[in-house]
C-alpha positions as CSV (number, residue, x, y, z in Angstrom):
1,X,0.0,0.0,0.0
2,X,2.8,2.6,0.7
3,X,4.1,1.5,-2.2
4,X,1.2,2.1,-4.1
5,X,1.2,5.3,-2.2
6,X,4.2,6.5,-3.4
7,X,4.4,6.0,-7.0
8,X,1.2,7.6,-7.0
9,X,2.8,10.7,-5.5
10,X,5.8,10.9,-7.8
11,X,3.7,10.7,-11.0
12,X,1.1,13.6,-9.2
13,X,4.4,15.6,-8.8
14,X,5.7,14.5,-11.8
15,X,2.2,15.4,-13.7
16,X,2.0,18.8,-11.8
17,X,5.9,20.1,-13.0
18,X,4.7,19.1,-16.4
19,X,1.3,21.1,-16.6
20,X,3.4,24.0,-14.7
21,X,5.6,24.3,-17.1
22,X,4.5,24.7,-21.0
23,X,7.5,26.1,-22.5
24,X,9.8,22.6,-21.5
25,X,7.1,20.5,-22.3
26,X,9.1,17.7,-23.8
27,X,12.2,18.1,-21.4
28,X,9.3,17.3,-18.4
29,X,8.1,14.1,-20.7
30,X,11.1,12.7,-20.6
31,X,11.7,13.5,-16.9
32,X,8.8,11.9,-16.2
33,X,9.1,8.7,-18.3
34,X,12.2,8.4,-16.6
35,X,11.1,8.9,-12.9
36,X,8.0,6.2,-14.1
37,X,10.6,3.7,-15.1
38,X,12.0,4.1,-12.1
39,X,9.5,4.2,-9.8
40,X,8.1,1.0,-11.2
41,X,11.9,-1.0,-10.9
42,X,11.9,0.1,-7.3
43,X,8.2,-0.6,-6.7
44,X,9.2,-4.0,-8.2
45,X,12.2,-4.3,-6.0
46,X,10.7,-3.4,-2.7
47,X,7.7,-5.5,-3.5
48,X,9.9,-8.7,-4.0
49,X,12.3,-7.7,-0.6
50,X,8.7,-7.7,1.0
51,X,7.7,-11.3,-0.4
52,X,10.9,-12.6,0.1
53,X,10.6,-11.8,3.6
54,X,7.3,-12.5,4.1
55,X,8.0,-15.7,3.0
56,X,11.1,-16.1,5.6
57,X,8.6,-15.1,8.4
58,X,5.9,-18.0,7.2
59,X,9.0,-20.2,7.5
60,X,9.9,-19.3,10.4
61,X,6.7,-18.0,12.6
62,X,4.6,-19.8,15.2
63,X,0.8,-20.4,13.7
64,X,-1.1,-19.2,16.5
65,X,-4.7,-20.2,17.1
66,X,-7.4,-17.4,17.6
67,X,-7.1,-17.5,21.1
68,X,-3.3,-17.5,21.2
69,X,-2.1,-20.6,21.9
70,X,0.2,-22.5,19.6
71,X,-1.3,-24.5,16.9
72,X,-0.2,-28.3,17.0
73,X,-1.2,-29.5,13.6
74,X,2.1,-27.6,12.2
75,X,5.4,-29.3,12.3
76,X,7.8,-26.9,14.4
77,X,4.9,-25.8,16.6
78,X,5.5,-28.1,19.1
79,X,9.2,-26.5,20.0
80,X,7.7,-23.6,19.9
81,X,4.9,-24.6,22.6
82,X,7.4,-25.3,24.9
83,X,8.9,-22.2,24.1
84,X,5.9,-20.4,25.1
85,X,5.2,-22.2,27.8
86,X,8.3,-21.7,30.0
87,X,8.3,-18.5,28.9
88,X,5.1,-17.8,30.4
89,X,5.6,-19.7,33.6
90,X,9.0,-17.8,34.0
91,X,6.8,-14.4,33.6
92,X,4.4,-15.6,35.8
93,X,6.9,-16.5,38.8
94,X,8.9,-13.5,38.1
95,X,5.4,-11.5,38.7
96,X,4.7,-14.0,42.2
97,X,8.0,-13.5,43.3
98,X,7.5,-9.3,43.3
99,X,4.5,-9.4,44.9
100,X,4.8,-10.3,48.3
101,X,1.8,-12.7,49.9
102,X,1.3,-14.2,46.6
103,X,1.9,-18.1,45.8
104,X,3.4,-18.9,42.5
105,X,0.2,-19.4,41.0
106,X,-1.5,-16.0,41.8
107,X,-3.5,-17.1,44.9
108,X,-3.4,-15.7,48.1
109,X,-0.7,-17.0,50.7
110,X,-2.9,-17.1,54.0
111,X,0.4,-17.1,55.7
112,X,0.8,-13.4,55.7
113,X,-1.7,-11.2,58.2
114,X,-3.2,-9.4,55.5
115,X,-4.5,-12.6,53.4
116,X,-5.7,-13.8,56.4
117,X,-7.2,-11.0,57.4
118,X,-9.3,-11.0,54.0
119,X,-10.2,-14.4,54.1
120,X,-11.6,-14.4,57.7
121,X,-14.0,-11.3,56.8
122,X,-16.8,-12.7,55.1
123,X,-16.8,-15.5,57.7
124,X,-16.7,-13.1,60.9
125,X,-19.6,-10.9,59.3
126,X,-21.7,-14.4,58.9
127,X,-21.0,-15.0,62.8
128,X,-21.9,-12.0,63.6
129,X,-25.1,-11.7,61.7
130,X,-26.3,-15.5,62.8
131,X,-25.3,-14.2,67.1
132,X,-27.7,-11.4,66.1
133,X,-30.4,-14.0,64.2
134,X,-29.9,-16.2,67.2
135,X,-30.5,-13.6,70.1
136,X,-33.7,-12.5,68.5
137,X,-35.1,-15.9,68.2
138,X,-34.5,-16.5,71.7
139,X,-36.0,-13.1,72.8
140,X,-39.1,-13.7,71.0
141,X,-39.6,-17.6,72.6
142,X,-38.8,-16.2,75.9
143,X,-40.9,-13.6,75.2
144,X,-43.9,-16.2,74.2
145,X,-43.1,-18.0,77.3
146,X,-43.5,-15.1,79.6
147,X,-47.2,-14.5,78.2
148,X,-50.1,-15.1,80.5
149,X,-53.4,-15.4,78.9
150,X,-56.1,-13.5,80.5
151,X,-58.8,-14.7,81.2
152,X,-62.4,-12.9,79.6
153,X,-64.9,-13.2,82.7
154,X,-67.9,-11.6,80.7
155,X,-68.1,-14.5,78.1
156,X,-68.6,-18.4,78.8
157,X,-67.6,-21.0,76.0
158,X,-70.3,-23.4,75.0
159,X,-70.5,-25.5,78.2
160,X,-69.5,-22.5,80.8
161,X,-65.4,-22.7,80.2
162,X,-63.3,-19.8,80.6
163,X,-62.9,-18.0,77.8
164,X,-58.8,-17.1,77.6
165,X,-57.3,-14.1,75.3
166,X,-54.1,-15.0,73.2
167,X,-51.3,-13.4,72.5
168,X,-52.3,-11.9,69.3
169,X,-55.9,-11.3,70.9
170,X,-57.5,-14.3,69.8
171,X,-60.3,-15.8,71.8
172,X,-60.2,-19.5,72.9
173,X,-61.3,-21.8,75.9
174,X,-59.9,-24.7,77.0
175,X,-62.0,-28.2,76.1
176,X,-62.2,-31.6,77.7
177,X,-59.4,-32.9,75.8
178,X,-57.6,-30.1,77.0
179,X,-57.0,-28.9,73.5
180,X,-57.2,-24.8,72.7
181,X,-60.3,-24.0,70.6
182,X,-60.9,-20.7,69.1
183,X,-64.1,-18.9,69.4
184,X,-65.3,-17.5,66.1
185,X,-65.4,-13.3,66.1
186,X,-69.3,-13.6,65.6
187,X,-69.7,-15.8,68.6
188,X,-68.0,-13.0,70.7
């Protein structure tokens, strides 16, 4: 493309001296035949130094999957794999190695205070927050506990009970079985 580029400026110059000039008209012709001639050998040239190396680079080059990775199904790939791979592992100990707290494989060493410290977070906040859960639950049942029903001496149930108010101001009486039956609103 730069190539392309290029001759296309030479022959605009070229084209521009020419149409400048009237009075040299033939002297710019030749000029310009000349700097095409030229232009094209060394357009020729540079394209054949860019195959020629292109071609030394296909030779030579790792084909690389689309995610990077060397692809096995070529012939050198395979020494070049391993080249990749210890270069990465070296990069990725070097990186370990500067950061202190770290394991060689980027996780958290729990043997430094900090690590620790982050780890045991989330699990002293759930401790916390179940205490709490816990202490309320027990409130409440004591709380249920404590309640004494009082007893409603205006109404009888259907054979003379006591009629007994519940915690959430239901009505109910005691029957033979000893069970709790609710009185109905109406029947109040």
């Amino acid at each position: 493309m730069k190539k392309l580029l290029s001759l296309i400026a030479v022959l605009s110059f070229c084209v521009s001296l020419s149409m400048a000039q009237t009075a040299a008209v033939t002297s710019a012709k030749t000029e310009t035949a000349k700097a095409k001639a030229d232009a094209k050998k060394e357009a020729a040239k540079v394209k054949a130094d860019a195959k020629k190396a292109e071609d030394k680079q296909k030779a030579t080059a790792v084909k690389l999957k689309k995610d990077g990775t060397p692809d096995k199904r070529y012939t050198n790939s395979a020494a070049a794999a391993k080249e990749v791979k210890t270069t990465t592992k070296k990069a990725v100990a070097k990186e370990a190695a500067t950061v202190p707290g770290m394991k060689k494989d980027g996780t958290p060493d729990k043997r430094y205070t900090a690590n620790k410290e982050k780890a045991e977070a989330p699990v002293a906040a759930a401790k916390k927050e179940a205490a709490t859960v816990k202490k309320t639950t027990t409130t409440a049942v004591t709380n249920a506990k404590d309640y004494k029903p009082t007893v409603d001496r205006s109404l009888k149930g259907p054979n003379g009970e006591q009629i007994l108010t519940g915690p959430r101001g239901g009505k109910y009486y005691i029957n033979k079985n000893g069970n709790k039956t609710y009185v109905k609103r109406e029947a109040e």
